[in-house]
Steps between C-alpha positions, in 0.01 A plus 500: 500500500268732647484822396519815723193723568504794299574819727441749196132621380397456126673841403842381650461164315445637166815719567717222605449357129746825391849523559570855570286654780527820633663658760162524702448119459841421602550694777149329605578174459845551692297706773288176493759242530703685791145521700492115460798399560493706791162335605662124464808614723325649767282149520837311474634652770196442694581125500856546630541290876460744779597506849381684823829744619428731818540891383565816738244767399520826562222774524378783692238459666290876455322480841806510746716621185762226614686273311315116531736201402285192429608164397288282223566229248485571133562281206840484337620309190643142660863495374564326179663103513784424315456414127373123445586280217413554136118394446612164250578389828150296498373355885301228356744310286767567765274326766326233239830374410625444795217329633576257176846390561415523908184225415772291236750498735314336786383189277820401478710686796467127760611261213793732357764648774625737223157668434586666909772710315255607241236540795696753642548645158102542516523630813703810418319556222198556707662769686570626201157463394386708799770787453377522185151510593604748804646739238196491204310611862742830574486539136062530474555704837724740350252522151298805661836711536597363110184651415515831652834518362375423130252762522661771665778462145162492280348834706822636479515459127181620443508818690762615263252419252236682634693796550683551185199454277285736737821758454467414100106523495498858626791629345479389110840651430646221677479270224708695227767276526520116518843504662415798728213281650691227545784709707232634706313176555886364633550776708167485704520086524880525639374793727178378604705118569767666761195678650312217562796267618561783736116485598503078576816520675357764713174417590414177264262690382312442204130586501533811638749587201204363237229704715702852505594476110129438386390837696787694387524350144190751425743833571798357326416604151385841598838552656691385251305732237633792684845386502480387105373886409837640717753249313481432102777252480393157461825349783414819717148391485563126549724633806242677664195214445740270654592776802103518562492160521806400756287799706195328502627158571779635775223622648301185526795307556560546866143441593507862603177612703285771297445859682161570544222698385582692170865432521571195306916478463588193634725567783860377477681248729829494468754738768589793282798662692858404424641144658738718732253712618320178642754369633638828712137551595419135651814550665434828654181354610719208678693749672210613668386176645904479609442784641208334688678154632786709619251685716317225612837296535605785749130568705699323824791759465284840377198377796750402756376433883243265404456175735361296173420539138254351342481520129204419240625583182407474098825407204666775375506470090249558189494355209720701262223489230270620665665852542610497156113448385436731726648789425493432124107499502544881706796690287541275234906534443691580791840574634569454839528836562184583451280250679744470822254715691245259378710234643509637841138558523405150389781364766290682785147370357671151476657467872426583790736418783374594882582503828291463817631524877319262753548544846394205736534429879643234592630337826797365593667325808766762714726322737607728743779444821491634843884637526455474887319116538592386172172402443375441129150580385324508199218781414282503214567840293290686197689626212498625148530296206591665166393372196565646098258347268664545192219491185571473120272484240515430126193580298697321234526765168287364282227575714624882552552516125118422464404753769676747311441476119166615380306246260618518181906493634373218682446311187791608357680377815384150525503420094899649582528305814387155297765559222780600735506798301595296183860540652529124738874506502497798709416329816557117385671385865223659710322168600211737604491662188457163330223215528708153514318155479645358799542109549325197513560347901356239751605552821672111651296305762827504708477854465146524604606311815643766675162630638616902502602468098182345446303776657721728361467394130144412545438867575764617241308314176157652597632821251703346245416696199462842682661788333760691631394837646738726668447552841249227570444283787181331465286250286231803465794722302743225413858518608826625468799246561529616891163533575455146311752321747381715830060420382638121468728438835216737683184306376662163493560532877865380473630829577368859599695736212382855513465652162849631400711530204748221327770666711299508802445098493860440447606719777287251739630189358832309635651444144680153403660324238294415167643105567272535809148647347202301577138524466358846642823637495484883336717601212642794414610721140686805429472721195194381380395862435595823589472442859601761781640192678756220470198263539242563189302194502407191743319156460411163709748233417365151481797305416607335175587850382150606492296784652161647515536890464305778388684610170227617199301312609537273861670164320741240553834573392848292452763688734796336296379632212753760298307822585390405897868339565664875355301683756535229799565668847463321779241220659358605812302300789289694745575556884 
């Protein structure tokens, strides 16, 4: 067996031959193992499978002090497969053994009818032979995750170490009691283990944990020597060691970005106001963008004596996290009272709905009669032509939220904005509020026959993958789920569909029964959000209960399935 390379100098072997060492040399060693650990984990995770998944990015860009929104490719963990067969599964005496009896049973398979039965015996044992040999495969591809999840238990472990004997090393009086030190130890592991779960569920991350403890490890013990000097008692003691720890490892649990310059608090990303509070405040930003579609809904009536309207205009919604992050990175806890003027000034920087008057001259054909002769003529005639161009915009609020946060509530915004604020159940049913995988689907050659769908889907799968982004309507800022369906029908050449909301398509579409839905045909949902309208979402059908829509991100989706069949509203087909 060959022995491992000795990591210690001469001074650390000669005390490795005692056994007691000193709170220095402990702490030291533990200090040493955590750093190690930490080393092997981050190279573990290194080997993981990655994949290529298109990203929305967001910055400013300082020249023209705009918002740019760029699309790029970054690596991302590949998902992992489902768990193979136990390793004694072994592929070489699977496949050697039944290329035996497969060789034995041929000799003798022509001059013995019953050796067929056994034949086809051998026969299923070779597809059993290759299951097993397809699962020992999943099961190597899934040993990189194994081992990232080994070592992230071992770092996990040996953090506690590290910061416990650090806490001991600087503060002798820790030691007075055996069971005292064992209490405390308890406490820290069981405090530092819920932080961490609550770390890998949130980010699954594990590095950056190992990388933040080592630098703050070195302030720990000076902390806790303050807190040791203010309480005596041993349990009040152990209390407060174990409070300084769930503080440093809260911190580092959410992946939190760190303020800069001299400030070095890690900023916090969970929503701090009440759960009612949210709620009544995404609400009362809702009713504002009701507010909105009811005016837009009613331009005809309000801007009556128009000969044509002509309409170009963004979705009306945000994404309810988005606000919440928002305004918790600027006040912290809030009520809705106090940010509703907030509100209404983010509503104007978001939309902007306007209205432009065209006047053109036309001509048109008079036929006049002679009441004495009778006679009919016709006379060419000029006349005005009224036309209300009816404009709304939606900078989408993520992108005002940017404009409007200076650079450290920035950070705390988007490490808020990643975790959802710690709080997911508040907006679990907002599709847009929520990445989904999407399904697996190839489009049927009879499909493909109909030369429109073909255009039409060949245009539509150019952006699967794109993220959602309110109020977009091109490949250069991704889409929305109306400006998806109007960007594909327009550029497809199947049908001219001026950019307009989910309620705007349907109102354009004769509507029919879901028994008669074919390829191309356009879809329809209610309630998907907090919509001002009865129509919240839309999609391209392309039959077998299948779409293509832009949900978070552009995907194919099952309509029949339990959350898309509750909001069903109606299949349309274009004029």
């Amino acid at each position: 067996m060959k022995k491992k390379a000795n990591i210690y100098d001469a001074d650390d072997v000669e005390r490795s031959k005692r056994l007691n060492f000193t709170p220095e040399e402990r702490a030291a060693r533990a200090e040493h193992k955590a750093e190690v650990l930490g080393t092997n984990l981050e190279k573990a995770k290194k080997k993981v499978p990655k994949k290529k998944k298109l990203r929305l990015q967001k910055e400013l860009d300082p020249e023209k002090s705009k918002l740019k929104h760029t699309l790029r490719f970054e690596e991302v963990e590949k998902k992992r497969g489902q768990e193979a067969l136990p390793k004694k599964v072994g592929r070489r005496m699977v496949q050697s053994a039944s290329a035996g009896v497969h060789s034995k049973l041929h000799q003798v398979e022509e001059e013995n009818v019953g050796t067929k039965a056994a034949h086809r015996t051998e026969l299923a044992s070779e597809g059993a032979a290759a299951l097993a040999s397809h699962e020992i495969r999943k099961y190597r591809q899934n040993a990189p995750y194994k081992r990232v999840e080994k070592l992230e238990a071992q770092v996990n472990r040996a953090n506690v170490s590290a910061a416990y004997h650090a806490a001991v090393r600087d503060n002798p009086e820790l030691q007075e009691s055996m069971v005292k030190r064992l209490i405390q130890k308890q406490r820290i592991k069981r405090q530092y283990a819920k932080e961490f779960r609550k770390a890998k569920q949130a980010e699954k991350q594990g590095s950056a944990v190992v990388q933040k403890a080592k630098d703050m490890f070195g302030s720990i013990g000076q902390t806790v020597a303050t807190v040791v000097q203010e309480h005596k008692g041993g349990l009040v003691m152990a209390g407060a060691i174990a409070m300084l720890i769930i503080m440093v490892f809260s911190s580092l649990s959410s992946c939190s970005v760190m303020m800069d310059g001299a400030m070095s608090a890690v900023l916090g990303t969970s929503y701090t106001s009440e759960d009612p509070d949210i709620i009544q405040t995404e609400a009362n930003y809702t009713a504002l963008e009701t507010a909105l579609q009811n005016e837009l809904a009613n331009i005809e009536r309000t801007h009556s004596g128009y000969d044509e309207y002509r309409y170009d205009v963004d979705s009306i919604g945000h994404n309810p996290n988005e606000l919440i992050s928002y305004l918790t990175a600027k006040f912290d806890a809030f009520t809705p009272a106090q940010v509703q003027a907030e509100l209404e000034a983010m509503f104007d920087r978001q939309y902007s709905l306007t209205t432009r008057e065209v006047v053109e001259i036309r001509t048109r054909t008079v036929t006049s009669t002679d009441p004495e002769t009778g006679e009919t003529t016709e006379d060419e005639e000029e006349y005005e032509y009224y036309i209300l161009y009816v404009t709304l915009r939606n900078k989408g609020f993520g992108a005002v939220a940017l404009e409007n946060l200076d650079e450290e509530q920035k950070k705390r915004y988007t490490a808020t904005l990643s975790l959802k604020g710690n709080k997911p159940y508040l907006f679990g049913g907002d599709i847009y509020a929520n990445e989904s995988a999407g399904e697996d689907y190839d489009i049927p050659g009879e499909a493909l026959a109909d030369p429109d769908f073909a255009a039409l889907i060949t245009e539509a799968e150019k952006y699967l993958g794109f993220p959602y982004v309110w109020g977009g309507s091109s490949p250069s800022t991704s889409f929305d789920c109306s400006g998806f369906v109007c960007y594909v029908y327009t550029h497809s050449g199947v049908h001219n569909l001026p950019r307009t909301t989910a309620q705007g398509i349907y109102n354009q579409c004769a509507h029919i029964p879901m028994s008669e839905a074919k390829p191309g045909d356009i879809i329809f949902f209610t309630g998907t959000y907090n919509s001002p309208g009865p129509v919240s979402h839309v999609g391209i059908y392309v039959g077998n209960n299948m779409m293509i829509h832009c949900g978070n991100p552009i995907q194919y989706a099952r309509t029949d399935s339990s959350y898309w069949s509750q909001h069903f509203y109606a299949i349309g087909r274009l004029n």
